[in-house]
C-alpha positions as CSV (number, residue, x, y, z in Angstrom):
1,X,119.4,98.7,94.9
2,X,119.2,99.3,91.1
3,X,121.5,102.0,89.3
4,X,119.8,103.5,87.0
5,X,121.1,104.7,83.4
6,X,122.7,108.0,84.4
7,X,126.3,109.3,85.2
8,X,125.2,110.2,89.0
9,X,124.7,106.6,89.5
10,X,121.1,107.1,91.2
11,X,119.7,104.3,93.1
12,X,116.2,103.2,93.0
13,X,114.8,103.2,96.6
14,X,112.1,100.3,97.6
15,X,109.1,101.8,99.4
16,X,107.2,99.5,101.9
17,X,104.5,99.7,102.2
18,X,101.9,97.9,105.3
19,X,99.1,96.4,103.4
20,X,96.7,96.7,106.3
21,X,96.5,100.0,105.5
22,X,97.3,100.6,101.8
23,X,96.2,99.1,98.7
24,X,99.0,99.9,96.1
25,X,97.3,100.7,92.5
26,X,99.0,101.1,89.1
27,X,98.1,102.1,86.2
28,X,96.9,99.2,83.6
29,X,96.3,102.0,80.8
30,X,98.2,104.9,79.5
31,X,96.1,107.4,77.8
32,X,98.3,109.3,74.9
33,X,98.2,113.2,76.1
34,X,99.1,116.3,74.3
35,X,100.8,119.0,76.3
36,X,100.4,122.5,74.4
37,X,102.2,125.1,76.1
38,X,100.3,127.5,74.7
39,X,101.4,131.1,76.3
40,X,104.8,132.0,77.8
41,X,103.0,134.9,79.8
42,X,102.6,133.8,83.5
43,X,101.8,135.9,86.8
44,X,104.6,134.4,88.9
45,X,108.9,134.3,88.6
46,X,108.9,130.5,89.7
47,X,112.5,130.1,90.3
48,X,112.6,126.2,89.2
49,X,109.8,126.2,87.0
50,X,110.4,123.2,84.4
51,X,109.4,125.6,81.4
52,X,111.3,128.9,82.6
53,X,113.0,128.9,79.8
54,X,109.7,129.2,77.2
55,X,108.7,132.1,79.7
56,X,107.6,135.0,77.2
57,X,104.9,136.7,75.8
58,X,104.2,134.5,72.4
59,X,101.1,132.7,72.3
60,X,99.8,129.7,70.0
61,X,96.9,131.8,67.8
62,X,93.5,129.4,68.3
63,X,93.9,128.8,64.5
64,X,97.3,127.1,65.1
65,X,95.4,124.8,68.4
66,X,92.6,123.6,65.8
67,X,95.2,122.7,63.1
68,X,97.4,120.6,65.8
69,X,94.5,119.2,67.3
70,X,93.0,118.4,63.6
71,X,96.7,116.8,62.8
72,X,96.9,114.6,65.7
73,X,93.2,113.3,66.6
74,X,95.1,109.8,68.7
75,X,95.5,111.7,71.3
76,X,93.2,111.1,74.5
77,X,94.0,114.3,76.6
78,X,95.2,117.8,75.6
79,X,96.7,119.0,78.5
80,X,96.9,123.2,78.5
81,X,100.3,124.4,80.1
82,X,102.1,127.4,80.3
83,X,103.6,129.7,81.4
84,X,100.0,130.5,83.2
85,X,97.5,129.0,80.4
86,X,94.6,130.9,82.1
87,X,96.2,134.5,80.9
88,X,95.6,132.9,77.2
89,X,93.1,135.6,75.1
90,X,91.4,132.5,74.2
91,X,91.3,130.4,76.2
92,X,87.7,129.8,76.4
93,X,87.4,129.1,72.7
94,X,90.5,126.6,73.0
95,X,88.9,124.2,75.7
96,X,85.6,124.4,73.6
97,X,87.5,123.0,70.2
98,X,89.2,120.6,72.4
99,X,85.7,119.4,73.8
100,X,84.5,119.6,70.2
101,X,86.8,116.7,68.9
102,X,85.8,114.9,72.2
103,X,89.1,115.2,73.5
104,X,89.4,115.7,76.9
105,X,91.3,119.2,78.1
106,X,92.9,119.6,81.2
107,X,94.6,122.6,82.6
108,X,97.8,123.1,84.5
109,X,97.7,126.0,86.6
110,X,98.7,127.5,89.6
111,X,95.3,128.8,90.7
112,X,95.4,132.9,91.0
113,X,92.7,133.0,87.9
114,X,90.9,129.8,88.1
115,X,88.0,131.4,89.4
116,X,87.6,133.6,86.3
117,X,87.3,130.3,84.2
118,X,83.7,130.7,82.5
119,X,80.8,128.6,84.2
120,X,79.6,127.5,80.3
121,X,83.0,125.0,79.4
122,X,82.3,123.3,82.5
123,X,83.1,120.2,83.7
124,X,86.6,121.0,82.9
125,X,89.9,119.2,84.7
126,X,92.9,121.5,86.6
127,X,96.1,120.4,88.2
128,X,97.2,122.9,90.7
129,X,100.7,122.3,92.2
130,X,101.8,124.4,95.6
131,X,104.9,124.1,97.6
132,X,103.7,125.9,100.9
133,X,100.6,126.4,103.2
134,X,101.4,129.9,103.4
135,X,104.3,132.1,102.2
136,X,105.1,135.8,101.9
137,X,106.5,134.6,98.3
138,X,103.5,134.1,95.9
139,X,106.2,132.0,93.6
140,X,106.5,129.2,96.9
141,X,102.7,128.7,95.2
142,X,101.2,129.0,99.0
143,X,97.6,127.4,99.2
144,X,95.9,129.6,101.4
145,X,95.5,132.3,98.8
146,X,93.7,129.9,96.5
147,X,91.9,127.5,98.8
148,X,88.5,129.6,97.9
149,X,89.2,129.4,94.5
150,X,89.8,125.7,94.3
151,X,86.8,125.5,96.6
152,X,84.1,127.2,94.5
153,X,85.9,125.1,91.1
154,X,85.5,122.0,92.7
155,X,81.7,122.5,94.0
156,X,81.0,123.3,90.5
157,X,81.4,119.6,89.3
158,X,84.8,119.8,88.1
159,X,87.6,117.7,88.5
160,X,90.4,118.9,90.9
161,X,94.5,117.6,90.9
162,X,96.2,118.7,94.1
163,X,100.2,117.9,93.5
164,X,102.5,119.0,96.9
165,X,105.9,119.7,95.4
166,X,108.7,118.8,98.0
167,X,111.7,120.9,97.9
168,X,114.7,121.6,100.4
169,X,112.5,124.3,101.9
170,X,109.4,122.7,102.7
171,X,110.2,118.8,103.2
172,X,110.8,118.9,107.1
173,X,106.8,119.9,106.8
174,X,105.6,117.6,104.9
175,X,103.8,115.4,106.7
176,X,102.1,118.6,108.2
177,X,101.5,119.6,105.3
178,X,99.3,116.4,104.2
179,X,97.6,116.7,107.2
180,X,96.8,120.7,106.5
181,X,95.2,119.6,103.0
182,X,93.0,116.4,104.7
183,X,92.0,118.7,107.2
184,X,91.0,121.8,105.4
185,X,89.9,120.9,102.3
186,X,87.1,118.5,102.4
187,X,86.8,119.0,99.0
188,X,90.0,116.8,98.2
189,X,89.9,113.4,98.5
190,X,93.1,112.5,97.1
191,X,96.5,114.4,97.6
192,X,99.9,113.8,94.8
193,X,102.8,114.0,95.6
194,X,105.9,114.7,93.9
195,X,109.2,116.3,93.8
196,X,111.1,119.6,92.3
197,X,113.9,119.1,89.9
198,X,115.8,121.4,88.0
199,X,114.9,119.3,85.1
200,X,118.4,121.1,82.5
201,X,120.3,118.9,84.8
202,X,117.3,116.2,86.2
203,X,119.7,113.3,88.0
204,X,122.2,116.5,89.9
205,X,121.1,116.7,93.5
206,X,123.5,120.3,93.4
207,X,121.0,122.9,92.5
208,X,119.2,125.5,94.6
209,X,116.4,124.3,96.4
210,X,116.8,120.7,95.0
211,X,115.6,118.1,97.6
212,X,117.9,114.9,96.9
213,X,116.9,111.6,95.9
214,X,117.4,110.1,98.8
215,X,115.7,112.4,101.0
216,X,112.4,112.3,98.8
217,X,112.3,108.5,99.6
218,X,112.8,108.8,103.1
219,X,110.0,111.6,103.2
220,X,107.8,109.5,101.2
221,X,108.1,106.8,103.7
222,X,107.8,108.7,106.5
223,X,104.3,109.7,104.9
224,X,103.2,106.5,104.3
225,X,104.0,105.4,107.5
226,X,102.8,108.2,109.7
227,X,99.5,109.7,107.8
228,X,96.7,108.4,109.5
229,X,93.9,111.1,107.5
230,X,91.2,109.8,104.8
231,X,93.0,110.8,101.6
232,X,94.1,108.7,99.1
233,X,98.2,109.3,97.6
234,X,99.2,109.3,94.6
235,X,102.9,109.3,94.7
236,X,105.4,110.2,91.7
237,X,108.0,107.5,91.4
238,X,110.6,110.3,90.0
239,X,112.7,107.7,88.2
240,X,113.8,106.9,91.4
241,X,111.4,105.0,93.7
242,X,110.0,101.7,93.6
243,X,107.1,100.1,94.9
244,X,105.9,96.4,94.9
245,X,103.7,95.1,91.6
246,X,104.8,97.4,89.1
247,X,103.0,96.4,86.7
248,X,105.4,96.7,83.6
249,X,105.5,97.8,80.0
250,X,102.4,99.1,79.1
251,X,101.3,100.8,75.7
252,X,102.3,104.4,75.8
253,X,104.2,104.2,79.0
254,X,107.3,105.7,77.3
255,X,107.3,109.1,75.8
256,X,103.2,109.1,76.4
257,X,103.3,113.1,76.7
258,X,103.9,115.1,73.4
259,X,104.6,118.7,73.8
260,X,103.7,121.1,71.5
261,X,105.1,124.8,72.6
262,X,104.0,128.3,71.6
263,X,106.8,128.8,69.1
264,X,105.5,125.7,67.3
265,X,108.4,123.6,68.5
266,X,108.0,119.9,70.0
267,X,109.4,117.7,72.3
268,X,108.9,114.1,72.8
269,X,108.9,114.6,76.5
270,X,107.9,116.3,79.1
271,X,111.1,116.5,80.6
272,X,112.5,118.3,77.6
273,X,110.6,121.0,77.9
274,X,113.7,123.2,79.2
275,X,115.3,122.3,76.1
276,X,116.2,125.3,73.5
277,X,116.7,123.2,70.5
278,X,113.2,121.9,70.0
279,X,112.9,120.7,66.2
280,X,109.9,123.0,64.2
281,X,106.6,121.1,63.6
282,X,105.9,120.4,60.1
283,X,103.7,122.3,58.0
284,X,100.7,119.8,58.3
285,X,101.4,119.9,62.0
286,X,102.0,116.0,62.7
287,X,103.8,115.0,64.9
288,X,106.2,111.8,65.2
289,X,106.0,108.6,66.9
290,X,106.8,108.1,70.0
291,X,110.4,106.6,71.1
292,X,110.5,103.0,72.6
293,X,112.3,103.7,75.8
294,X,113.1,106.9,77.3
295,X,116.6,108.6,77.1
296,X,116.6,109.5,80.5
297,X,116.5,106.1,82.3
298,X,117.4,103.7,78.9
299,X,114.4,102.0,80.6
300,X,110.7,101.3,79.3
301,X,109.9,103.4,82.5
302,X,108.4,107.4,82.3
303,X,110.0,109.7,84.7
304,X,106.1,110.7,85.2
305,X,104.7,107.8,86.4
306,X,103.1,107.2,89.6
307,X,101.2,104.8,92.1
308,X,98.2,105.1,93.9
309,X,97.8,104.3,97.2
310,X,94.4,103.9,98.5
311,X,93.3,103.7,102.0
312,X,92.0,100.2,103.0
313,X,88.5,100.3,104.4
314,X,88.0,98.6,107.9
C-alpha cells in the first residue's frame, strides 16, 4: 500500500479486477472544464453538499457569464453548478452563449426541475447525483421522484450522467442499488460511482455520514465482483483507489477544473470549493494557470479522476 501525502496517512487500495469480465478504460485526454457556480439558490438543505458554504441567493448576471466565457475561450466544457443551477433567471440564455462560442455546457443538477429545461437548447448534458432509491428526505436525493424526469430528458436526445453517491447510510445497499438502476432505467447504460466527503476536512473519516476509505474500496470491490447487469461503471478513484494501467500524467490532469463562483471568486479546484477565502477575479476576468500537481495528494493525480470499466462482450 501507498501513503499518500496527507496527515491521516491514507492508503491507496488496489482493486482487482477479472478481465473476463471487465475491460478497464482510462482516460487518454483531459478536456479543460470551467465550473461556474452560478446561483447559490437551491431547492434542497443537502447536509454534505461540497458547496454549502456558497449556498445564498447571489447570482452571476448573464453579462458577467459572457465576459468569463469571452476571457477564457481554452476551455472545452463549461460545466453549470450551483446551488441548483436550474433556479437561475437565465438560464436559458446562459447555455445558449455557451453553445454560441461552441463550448460545450453541462449541467449539474439534482433533477426536481430538469423537466422544465426548454426543448429549443437541446442536446444539452446533465449530471444527476442521488444517494437513495427512495427516501422520505428529499435532501438523501431519492431517484424515484425523478426517474420520469430523467426519462423524458434522455428520450429527447440528450446526454444523461447518473453518479450513486455512497455514504454510511446507504452503502450496505449498494449493490442493490446498481441493480435498481440496470433494472429500471433502460435508459442508462452506464452507472458512476463515487463517494461523499465532507470536502473542509477531505482525508478525516470522522464526520457525519462519512463512509471511510476503506469501506468505499471494499464496496467497490464487492460491486465489481458481484454485478452481473449490462451497465458499464465508471468508478471515482477518490484519491484513494487504484486500478491496474493507470495510464499516468496526462495534460490537464492536475487542477483541470477552474471554478468560477457567483461572488466572482475562483478556485483552482474543485475541491476548494468549501473554501471562504477565494481570491477576486481580475477585472478582465482571466483567470490563472493551472498548478502542476495538486495540493491535496502532492501527486500529478486529480482527486476527480476515474476509470471506466466496461462489460466484455461474449
Amino acid at each position: 500500500m501507498e501513503t499518500l501525502n496527507n496527515k491521516y496517512n491514507i492508503k491507496e487500495y488496489q482493486i482487482k479486477v477479472d478481465k473476463n469480465k471487465w475491460k478497464i478504460n482510462w482516460q487518454d485526454t483531459y478536456e479543460k472544464s470551467l465550473l461556474l457556480f452560478i446561483t447559490g439558490k437551491c431547492n434542497l438543505n443537502c447536509k454534505n453538499c461540497f458547496s454549502s458554504s456558497t449556498r445564498n441567493s447571489v447570482e452571476i448576471t448573464l453579462e458577467q457569464i459572457e465576459s468569463i466565457l469571452d476571457a477564457n475561450k481554452e476551455f472545452n466544457k463549461v460545466d453549470l453548478m450551483g446551488g441548483e443551477p436550474l433556479l437561475h433567471k437565465n438560464i436559458k440564455e446562459i447555455i445558449q452563449e455557451i453553445k454560441k462560442r461552441n463550448q460545450q455546457p453541462s449541467i449539474y443538477t439534482n433533477g426536481i426541475k430538469l423537466n422544465e429545461l426548454p426543448a429549443d437548447i437541446m442536446p444539452i448534458r446533465a449530471c444527476v447525483s442521488f444517494h437513495e432509491i427512495e427516501s422520505d428526505n428529499p435532501s438523501r436525493k431519492p431517484l424515484k421522484p425523478i426517474m420520469n424526469n430523467l426519462s423524458e430528458f434522455a428520450k429527447k436526445g440528450n446526454k444523461l450522467k447518473l453518479v450513486f453517491l455512497m455514504d454510511k447510510y446507504n452503502v450496505e445497499r449498494a449493490l442493490e442499488i446498481v441493480n435498481f438502476v440496470d433494472t429500471n432505467m433502460p435508459f442508462v447504460n452506464k452507472l458512476t460511482i463515487g463517494l461523499m466527503r465532507y470536502e473542509n476536512d477531505y482525508w478525516n473519516d470522522n464526520h457525519e455520514g462519512v463512509l471511510p476509505f476503506d469501506m468505499y474500496a471494499d464496496n467497490v470491490q464487492k460491486i465489481i465482483n458481484e454485478y452481473e447487469g449490462r451497465l458499464d461503471l465508471d468508478v471515482f478513484l477518490k484519491g484513494v483507489l487504484s486500478f491496474e494501467g493507470d495510464v499516468g500524467n496526462l495534460p490537464n490532469r492536475v487542477n483541470r477544473f477552474k471554478c468560477v463562483f457567483q461572488d466572482l471568486t475562483y478556485s483552482d479546484c474543485l475541491y476548494n470549493a468549501c473554501d471562504l477565502k477565494h481570491p477576486k477575479l481580475t477585472e478582465n476576468y482571466k483567470l490563472p494557470e493551472s498548478l502542476c500537481s495538486c495540493k491535496h495528494t502532492g501527486k500529478k493525480k486529480c482527486l476527480a479522476d476515474k476509470v471506466r470499466l466496461t462489460k466484455v462482450k461474449k
